[in-house]
Each structure stands twice: as structure tokens, then as C-alpha cells.
C-alpha positions as CSV (number, residue, x, y, z in Angstrom):
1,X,9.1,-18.2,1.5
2,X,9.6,-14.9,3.4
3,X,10.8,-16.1,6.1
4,X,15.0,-14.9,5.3
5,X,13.9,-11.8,3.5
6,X,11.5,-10.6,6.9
7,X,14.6,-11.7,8.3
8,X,17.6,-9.8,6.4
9,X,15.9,-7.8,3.1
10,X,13.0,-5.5,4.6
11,X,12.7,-2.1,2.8
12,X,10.6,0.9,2.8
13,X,8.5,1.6,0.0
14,X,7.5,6.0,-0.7
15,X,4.5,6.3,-2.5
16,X,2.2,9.3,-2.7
17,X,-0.8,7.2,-2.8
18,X,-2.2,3.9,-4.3
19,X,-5.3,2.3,-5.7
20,X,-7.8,0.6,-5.1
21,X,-10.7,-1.1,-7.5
22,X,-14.1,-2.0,-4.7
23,X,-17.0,-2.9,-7.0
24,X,-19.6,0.2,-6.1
25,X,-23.4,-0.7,-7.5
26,X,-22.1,-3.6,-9.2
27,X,-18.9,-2.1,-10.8
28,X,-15.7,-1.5,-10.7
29,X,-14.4,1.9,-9.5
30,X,-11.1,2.9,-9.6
31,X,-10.0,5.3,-6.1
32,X,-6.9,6.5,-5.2
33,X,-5.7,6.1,-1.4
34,X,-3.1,9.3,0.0
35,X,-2.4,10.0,3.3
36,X,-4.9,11.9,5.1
37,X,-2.2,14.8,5.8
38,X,-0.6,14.8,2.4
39,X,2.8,14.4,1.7
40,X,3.9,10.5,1.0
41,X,3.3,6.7,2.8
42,X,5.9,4.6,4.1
43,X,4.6,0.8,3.5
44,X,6.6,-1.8,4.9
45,X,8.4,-3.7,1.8
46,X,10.5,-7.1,1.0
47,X,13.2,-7.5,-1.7
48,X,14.8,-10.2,-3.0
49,X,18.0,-10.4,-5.7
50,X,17.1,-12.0,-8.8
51,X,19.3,-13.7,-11.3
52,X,17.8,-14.1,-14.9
53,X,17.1,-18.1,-16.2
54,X,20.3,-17.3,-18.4
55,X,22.4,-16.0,-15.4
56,X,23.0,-12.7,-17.5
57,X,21.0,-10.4,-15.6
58,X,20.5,-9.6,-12.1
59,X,18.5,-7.2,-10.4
60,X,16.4,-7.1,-7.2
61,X,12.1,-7.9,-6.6
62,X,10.4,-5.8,-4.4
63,X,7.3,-7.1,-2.7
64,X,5.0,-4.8,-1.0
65,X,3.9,-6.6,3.0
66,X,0.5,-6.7,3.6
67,X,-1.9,-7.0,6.4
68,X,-5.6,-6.9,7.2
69,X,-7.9,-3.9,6.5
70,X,-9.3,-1.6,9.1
71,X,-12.2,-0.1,8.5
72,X,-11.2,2.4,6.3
73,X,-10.0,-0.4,3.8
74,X,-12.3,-2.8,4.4
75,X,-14.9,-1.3,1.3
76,X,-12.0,-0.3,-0.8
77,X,-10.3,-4.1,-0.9
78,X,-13.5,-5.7,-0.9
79,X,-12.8,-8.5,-4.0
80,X,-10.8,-11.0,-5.2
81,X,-9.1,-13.8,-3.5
82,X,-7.9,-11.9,-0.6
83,X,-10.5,-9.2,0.1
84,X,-10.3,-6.6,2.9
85,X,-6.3,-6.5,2.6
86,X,-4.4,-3.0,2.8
87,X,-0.4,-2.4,2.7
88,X,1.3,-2.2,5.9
89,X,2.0,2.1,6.1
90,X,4.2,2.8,9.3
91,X,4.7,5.9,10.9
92,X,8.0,7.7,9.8
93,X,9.2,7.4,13.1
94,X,9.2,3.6,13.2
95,X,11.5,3.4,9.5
96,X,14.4,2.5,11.5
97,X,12.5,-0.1,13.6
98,X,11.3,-1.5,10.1
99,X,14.6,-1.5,8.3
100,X,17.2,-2.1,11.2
101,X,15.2,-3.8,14.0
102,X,15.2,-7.3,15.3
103,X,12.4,-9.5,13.9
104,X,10.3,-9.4,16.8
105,X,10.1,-5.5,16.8
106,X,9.5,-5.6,13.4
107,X,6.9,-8.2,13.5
108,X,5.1,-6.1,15.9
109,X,4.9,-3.2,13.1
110,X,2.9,-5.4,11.0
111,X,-0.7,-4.6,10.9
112,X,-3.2,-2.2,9.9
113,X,-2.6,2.0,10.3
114,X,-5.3,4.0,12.0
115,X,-7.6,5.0,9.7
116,X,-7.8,8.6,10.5
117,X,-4.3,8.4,8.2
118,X,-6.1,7.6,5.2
119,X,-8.4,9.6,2.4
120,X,-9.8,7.8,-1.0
121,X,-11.7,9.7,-4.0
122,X,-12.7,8.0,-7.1
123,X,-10.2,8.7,-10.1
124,X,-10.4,8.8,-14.0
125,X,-10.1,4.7,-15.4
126,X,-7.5,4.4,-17.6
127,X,-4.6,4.2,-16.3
128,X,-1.3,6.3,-17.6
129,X,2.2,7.4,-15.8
130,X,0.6,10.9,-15.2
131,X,0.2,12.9,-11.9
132,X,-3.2,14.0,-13.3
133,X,-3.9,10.2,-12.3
134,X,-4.6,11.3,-8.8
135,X,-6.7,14.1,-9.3
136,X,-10.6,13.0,-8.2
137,X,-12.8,12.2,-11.0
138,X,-16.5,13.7,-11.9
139,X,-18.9,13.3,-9.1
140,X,-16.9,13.1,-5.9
141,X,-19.7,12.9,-3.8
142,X,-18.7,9.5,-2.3
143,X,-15.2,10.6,-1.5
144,X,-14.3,8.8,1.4
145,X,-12.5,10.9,4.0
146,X,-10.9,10.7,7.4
147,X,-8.8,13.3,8.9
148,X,-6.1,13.1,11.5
């Protein structure tokens, strides 16, 4: 199934951060993940064209690649089916590698950053196309933190 896009369609994907729900005393708590220096992530993406049933419409899917969690992750992606998955973030320096490498250099890309790259805080539940949907949320106290 991704065997011609790993091959062909691999992408980078920006992001200033992304969340996470891990169930914390029994519930669900919304954190956001942003690299540990600031500034934005590079994750290791897929795409693929897609043509509407009619045949109308085209446009392109983007699939984000994933790998397993290092320890950072690992109580952050702790439910569902797949538990203790995180997005594959690469170092800037290995974008090219990613989007113009052979397979087998970008194969070896795929797997877990170091987790001195990563921070988490709990954020504010609902949801909404803000920027004030990153800022931390009431009692911080189990902010989870690790600096480069």
C-alpha cells in the first residue's frame, strides 16, 4: 500500500506542534507536543493523487509516517489500537535525504527522534483553529519537559 509512494511521493510535513490525548487518572487529557527549542518539526510525510468517484475532482492525500515512541512518547500515545506511536520528526539537515534520497537512505530515517527534541504541556479541550490552542492550560504542574 505504501510501498510506490515510500518509493516516489515522500514529503515533508511543518508543523509547530501536535497533540496528543494519554488517559491521566483515568481521563483523557489533551497536550500539545513542540519542539523542545521552538521554532517548527519536520515529520516525514506520504502523498498520494486522488481522483473523485465522479472523476471531476482531483487533488492529493497526505499521510503523516509513523514509527515507534521513545520514551518521551511512550505516556503521551498510550491508547488505542496502536499505542506508544509518535510521527517520524527528522532533523532539518536530513530534508533532502527524506525527499530526494534512495529508499534505503530514507528507510534508515524512519524511527523515533531523541527525546531531548521534544516538550508536552496539557492544553484547553475544545478544539478550534486558534493559536491560543497551544498555550498550556490551568495547572501545568505535570508539564512534561526535555531540553536539548
Amino acid at each position: 500500500m505504501y510501498g510506490q509512494p515510500f518509493r516516489t511521493r515522500r514529503c515533508l510535513l511543518p508543523a509547530a506542534g501536535f497533540y496528543e490525548w494519554p488517559e491521566v487518572d483515568g481521563r483523557k487529557v489533551r497536550h500539545c507536543i513542540r519542539p523542545a527549542g521552538d521554532g517548527l518539526f519536520l515529520m516525514a510525510g506520504l502523498w498520494n493523487p486522488r481522483v473523485s468517484r465522479d472523476g471531476a475532482g482531483e487533488g492529493f492525500t497526505v499521510g503523516m509516517v509513523t514509527t515507534v515512541a521513545n520514551e518521551f512518547m511512550k505516556p503521551l500515545h498510550n491508547t488505542g489500537a496502536n499505542p506508544h506511536r509518535m510521527p517520524v520528526i527528522l532533523d532539518p539537515r536530513w530534508g533532502d535525504t527524506w525527499l530526494f534520497g534512495e529508499v534505503e537512505e530514507a528507510r534508515e530515517l524512519v524511527g523515533p527522534c531523541p527525546d531531548e527534541w521534544l516538550r508536552a504541556y496539557p492544553v484547553a479541550r475544545n478544539l478550534g483553529d486558534v493559536p491560543e490552542q497551544m498555550e498550556p492550560a490551568g495547572d501545568c504542574n505535570h508539564v512534561v519537559t526535555r531540553r536539548r
